[in-house]
C-alpha positions as CSV (number, residue, x, y, z in Angstrom):
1,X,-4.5,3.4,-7.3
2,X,-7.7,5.3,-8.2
3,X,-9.5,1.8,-8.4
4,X,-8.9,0.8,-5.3
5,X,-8.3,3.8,-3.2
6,X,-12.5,4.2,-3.3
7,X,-13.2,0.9,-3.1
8,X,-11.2,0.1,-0.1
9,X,-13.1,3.1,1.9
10,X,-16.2,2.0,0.9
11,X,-15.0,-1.5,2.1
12,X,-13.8,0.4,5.3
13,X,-17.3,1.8,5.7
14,X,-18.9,-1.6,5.1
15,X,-17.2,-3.8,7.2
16,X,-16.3,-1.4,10.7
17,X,-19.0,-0.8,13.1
18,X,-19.3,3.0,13.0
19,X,-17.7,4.1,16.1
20,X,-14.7,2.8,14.7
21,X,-15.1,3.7,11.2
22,X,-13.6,6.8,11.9
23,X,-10.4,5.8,12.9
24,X,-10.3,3.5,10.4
25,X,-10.6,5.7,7.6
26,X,-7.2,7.8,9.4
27,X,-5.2,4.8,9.4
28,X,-5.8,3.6,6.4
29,X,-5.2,7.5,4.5
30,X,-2.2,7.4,6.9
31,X,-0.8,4.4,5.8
32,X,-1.2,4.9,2.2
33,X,-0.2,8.3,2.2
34,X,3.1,8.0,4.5
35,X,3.4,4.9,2.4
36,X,4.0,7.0,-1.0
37,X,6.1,9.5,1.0
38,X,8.9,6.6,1.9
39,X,8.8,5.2,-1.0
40,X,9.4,8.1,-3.0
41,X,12.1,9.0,-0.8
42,X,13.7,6.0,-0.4
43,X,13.4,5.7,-4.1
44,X,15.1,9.0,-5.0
45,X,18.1,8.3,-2.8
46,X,17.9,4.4,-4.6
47,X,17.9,6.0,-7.9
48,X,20.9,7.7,-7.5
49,X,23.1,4.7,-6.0
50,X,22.1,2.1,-8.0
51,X,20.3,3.5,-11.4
52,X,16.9,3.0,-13.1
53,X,16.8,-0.4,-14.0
54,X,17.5,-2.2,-10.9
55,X,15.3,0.3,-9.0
56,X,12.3,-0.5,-11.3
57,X,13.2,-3.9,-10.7
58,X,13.1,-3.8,-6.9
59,X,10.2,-1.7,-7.2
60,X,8.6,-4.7,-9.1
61,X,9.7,-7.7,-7.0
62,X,8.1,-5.6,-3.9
63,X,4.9,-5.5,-5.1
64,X,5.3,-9.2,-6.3
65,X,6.1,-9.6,-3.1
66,X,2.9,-7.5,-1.4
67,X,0.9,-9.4,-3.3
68,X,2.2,-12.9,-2.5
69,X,1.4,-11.5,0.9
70,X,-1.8,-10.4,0.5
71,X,-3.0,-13.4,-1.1
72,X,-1.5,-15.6,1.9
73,X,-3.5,-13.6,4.3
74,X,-7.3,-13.6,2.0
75,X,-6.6,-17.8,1.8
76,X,-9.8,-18.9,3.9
77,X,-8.0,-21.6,6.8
């Protein structure tokens, strides 16, 4: 995460005029950090029910998945 948490604020501030680089910046430290709080919930509760190996596994195919995503969406049309 350290690589790209700076370079995505720096993207931020690149990109968005500044009147709305400010609430740009709050989304996107909202979204990252409620983000890790979910997860790590949701995970803890996962981890119990179901065990390490098919959490990591799940953990893995989700961010497969992001990705796939992510990729779909920076595709010039």
């Amino acid at each position: 995460m350290a690589l790209t948490f700076t370079a995505i604020g720096a993207l931020i501030a690149e990109l968005i005029p500044a009147v709305q680089r400010g609430l740009a910046m709050g989304m996107y430290n909202s979204c990252i950090y409620l983000g890790m709080m979910f997860g790590s919930a949701v995970m803890g509760v996962a981890l119990e029910q179901i065990g390490y190996p098919l959490c990591f596994a799940a953990a893995g195919s989700s961010a497969l998945l992001a990705l796939g995503l992510f990729l779909g969406m920076m595709r010039e049309r």
